[in-house]
C-alpha positions as a printed Julia matrix, in Angstrom:
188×3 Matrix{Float64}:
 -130.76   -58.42  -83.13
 -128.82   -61.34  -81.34
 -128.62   -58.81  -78.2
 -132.53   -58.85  -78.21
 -132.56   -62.64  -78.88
 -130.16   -63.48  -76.29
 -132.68   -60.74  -73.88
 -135.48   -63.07  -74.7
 -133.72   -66.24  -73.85
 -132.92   -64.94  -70.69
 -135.93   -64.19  -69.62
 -137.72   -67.39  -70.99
 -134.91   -69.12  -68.87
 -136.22   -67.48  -65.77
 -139.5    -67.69  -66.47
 -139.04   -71.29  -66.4
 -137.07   -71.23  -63.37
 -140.44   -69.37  -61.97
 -142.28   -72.43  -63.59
 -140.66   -74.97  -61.18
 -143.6    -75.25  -58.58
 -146.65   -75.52  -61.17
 -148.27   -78.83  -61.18
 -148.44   -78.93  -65.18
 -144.4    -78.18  -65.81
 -143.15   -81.41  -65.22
 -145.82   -83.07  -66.52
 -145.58   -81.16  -69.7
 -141.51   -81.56  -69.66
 -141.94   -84.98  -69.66
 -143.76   -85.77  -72.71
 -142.19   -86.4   -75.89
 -144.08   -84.21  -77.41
 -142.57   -80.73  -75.58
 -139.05   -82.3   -74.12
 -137.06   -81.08  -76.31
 -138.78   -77.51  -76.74
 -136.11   -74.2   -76.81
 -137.17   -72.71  -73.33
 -139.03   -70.0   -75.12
 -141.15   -72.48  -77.25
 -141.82   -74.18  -73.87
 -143.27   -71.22  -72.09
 -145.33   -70.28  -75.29
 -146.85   -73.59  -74.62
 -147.31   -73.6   -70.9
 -149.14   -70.31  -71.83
 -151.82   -71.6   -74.21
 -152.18   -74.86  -72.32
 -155.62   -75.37  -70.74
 -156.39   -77.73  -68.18
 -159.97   -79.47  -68.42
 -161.8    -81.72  -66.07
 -164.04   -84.1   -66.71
 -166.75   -86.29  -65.45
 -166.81   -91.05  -65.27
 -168.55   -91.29  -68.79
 -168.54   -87.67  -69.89
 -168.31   -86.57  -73.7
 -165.04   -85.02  -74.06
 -166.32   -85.12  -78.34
 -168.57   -86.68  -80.5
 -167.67   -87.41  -83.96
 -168.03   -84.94  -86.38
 -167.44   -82.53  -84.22
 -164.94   -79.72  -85.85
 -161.53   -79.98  -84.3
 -159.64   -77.21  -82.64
 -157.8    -78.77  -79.92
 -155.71   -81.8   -79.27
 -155.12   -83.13  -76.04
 -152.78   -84.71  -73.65
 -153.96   -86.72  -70.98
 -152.87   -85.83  -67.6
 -155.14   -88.15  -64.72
 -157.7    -90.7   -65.62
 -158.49   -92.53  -68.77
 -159.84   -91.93  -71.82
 -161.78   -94.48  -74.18
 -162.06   -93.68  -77.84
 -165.03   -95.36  -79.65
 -167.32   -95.21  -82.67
 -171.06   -94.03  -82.91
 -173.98   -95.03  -84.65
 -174.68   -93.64  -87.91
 -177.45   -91.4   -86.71
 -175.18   -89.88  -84.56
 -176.45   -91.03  -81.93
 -173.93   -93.64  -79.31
 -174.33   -96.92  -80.41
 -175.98   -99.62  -77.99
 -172.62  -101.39  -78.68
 -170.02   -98.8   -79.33
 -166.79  -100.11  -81.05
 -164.06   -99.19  -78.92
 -160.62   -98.66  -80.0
 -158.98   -97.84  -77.45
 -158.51   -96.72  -74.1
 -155.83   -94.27  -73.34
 -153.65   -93.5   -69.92
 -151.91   -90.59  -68.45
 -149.79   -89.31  -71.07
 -151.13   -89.96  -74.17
 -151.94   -87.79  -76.68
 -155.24   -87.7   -78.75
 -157.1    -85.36  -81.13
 -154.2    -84.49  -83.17
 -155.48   -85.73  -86.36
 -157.95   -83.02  -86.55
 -155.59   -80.35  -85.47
 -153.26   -81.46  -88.24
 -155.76   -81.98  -90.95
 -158.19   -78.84  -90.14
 -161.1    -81.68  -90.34
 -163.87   -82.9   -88.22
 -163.4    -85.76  -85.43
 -162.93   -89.35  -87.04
 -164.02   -90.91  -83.26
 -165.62   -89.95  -80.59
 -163.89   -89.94  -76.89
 -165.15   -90.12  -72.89
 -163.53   -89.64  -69.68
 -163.41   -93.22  -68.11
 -163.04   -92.07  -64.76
 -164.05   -89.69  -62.31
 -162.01   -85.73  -62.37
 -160.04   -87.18  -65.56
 -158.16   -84.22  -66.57
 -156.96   -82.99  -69.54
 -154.26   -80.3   -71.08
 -155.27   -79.06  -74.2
 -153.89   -77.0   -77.2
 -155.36   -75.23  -79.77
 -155.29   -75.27  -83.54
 -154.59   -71.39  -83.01
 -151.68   -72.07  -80.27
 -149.83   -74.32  -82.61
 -149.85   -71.54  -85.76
 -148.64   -69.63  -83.03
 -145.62   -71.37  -81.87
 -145.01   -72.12  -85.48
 -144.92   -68.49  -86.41
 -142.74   -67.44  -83.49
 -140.56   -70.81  -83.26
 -140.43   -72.13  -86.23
 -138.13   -74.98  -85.03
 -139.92   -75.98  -81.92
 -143.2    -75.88  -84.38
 -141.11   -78.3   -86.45
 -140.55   -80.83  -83.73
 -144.12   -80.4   -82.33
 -145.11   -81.69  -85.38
 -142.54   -84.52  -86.03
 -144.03   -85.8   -82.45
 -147.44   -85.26  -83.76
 -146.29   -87.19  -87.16
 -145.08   -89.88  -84.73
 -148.11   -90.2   -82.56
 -150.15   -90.79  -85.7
 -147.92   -92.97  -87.02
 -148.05   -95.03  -84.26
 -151.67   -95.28  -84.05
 -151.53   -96.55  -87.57
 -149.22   -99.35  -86.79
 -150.84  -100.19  -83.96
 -154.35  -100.31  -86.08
 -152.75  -102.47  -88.72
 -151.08  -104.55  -86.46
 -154.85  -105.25  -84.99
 -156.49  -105.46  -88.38
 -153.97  -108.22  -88.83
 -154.74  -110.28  -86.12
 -158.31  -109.88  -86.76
 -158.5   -110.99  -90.45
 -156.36  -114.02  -89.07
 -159.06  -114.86  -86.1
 -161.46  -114.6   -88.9
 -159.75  -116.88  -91.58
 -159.42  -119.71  -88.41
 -163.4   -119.13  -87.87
 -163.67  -119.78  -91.0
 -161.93  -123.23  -91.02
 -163.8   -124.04  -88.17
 -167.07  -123.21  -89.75
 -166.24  -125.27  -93.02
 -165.42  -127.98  -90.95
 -169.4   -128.3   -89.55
 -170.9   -127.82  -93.43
C-alpha cells in the first residue's frame, strides 16, 4: 500500500511540475485557502476548478439562489449587496462589500448546503472567477481527508472574518447612530 501511495505522490509531483506554465497555478498556490495543499490535494483542485468570466454589472447570483459553488476571485471586483423583498434589485441596494482579486466568496452556502444570504455582481468589465463545487469539495474530502480538513479550517476562517468584520461595522454604526441621536435631542 505505501508503494502505491508513494506511486501516486510521484506522479502528483510531476503533474505539478507540468502545472508550472498554467495561468491559474500560481494564482491558486497563492491563496490561503490551497497553500498548504499535499500536491495530490492540489491537483484534485486544479482539476475541478472552473474559470468564469463575467460582464461590468453582471449577476454572478441573486439571493436565494441554491448554492453549489464558492468562488475565488481572480481579476476584477466583485460587490456583494442586498435585494428588495420581491426579489427584485432594490432602487438602493445595500452594499456590503466590494471584494478584490483574491478573495473568496460563496462559501457560506457551500458549507451550510443553503440558499444565497446576498446577492453578488461583477464590478468590472472580463472580471473572472475560479470556482469550486459543493461536489469537488466532498470529493477532495473523500480522497484527502487532510487537505479537506484544512480547506475547511480556511473556509472556517474566511467566515469568521467576515463576521468580525460585520460586527466591527455594526459597532460603529450603532455609535454614529447614538451621536445622531444627541444631536437630534439637542434641536427638541
Amino acid at each position: 500500500m505505501k508503494f502505491i501511495q508513494k506511486l501516486i505522490r510521484q506522479a502528483s509531483i510531476k503533474a505539478l511540475d507540468n502545472l508550472e506554465d498554467d495561468e491559474n497555478y500560481h494564482f491558486v498556490r497563492q491563496s490561503r485557502l490551497f497553500q498548504d495543499l499535499s500536491a495530490e490535494g492540489f491537483i484534485l483542485i486544479m482539476k475541478c476548478l472552473v474559470e468564469r468570466h463575467y460582464k461590468q454589472n453582471e449577476v454572478i447570483f441573486n439571493e436565494g439562489n441554491p448554492g453549489i459553488c464558492m468562488f475565488l476571485v481572480k481579476k476584477g471586483r466583485v460587490e456583494i449587496f442586498s435585494q428588495g423583498k420581491d426579489g427584485q434589485v432594490a432602487d438602493l441596494p445595500t452594499v456590503y462589500t466590494i471584494l478584490e482579486a483574491g478573495t473568496l466568496f460563496g462559501e457560506i452556502s457551500i458549507i451550510s448546503m443553503s440558499y444565497r444570504t446576498s446577492s453578488a455582481k461583477a464590478l468590472e468589465q472580463d472580471t473572472t472567477l475560479l470556482t469550486i463545487s459543493t461536489y469537488d469539495l466532498e470529493q477532495l474530502i473523500e480522497q484527502y481527508p487532510q487537505d479537506g480538513l484544512r480547506v475547511l479550517r480556511g473556509i472556517v476562517d474566511s467566515i469568521v472574518n467576515h463576521l468580525v468584520i460585520t460586527d466591527r461595522r455594526l459597532g460603529e454604526a450603532n455609535i454614529q447612530i447614538k451621536l445622531l441621536k444627541e444631536k437630534l435631542a439637542k434641536y427638541e
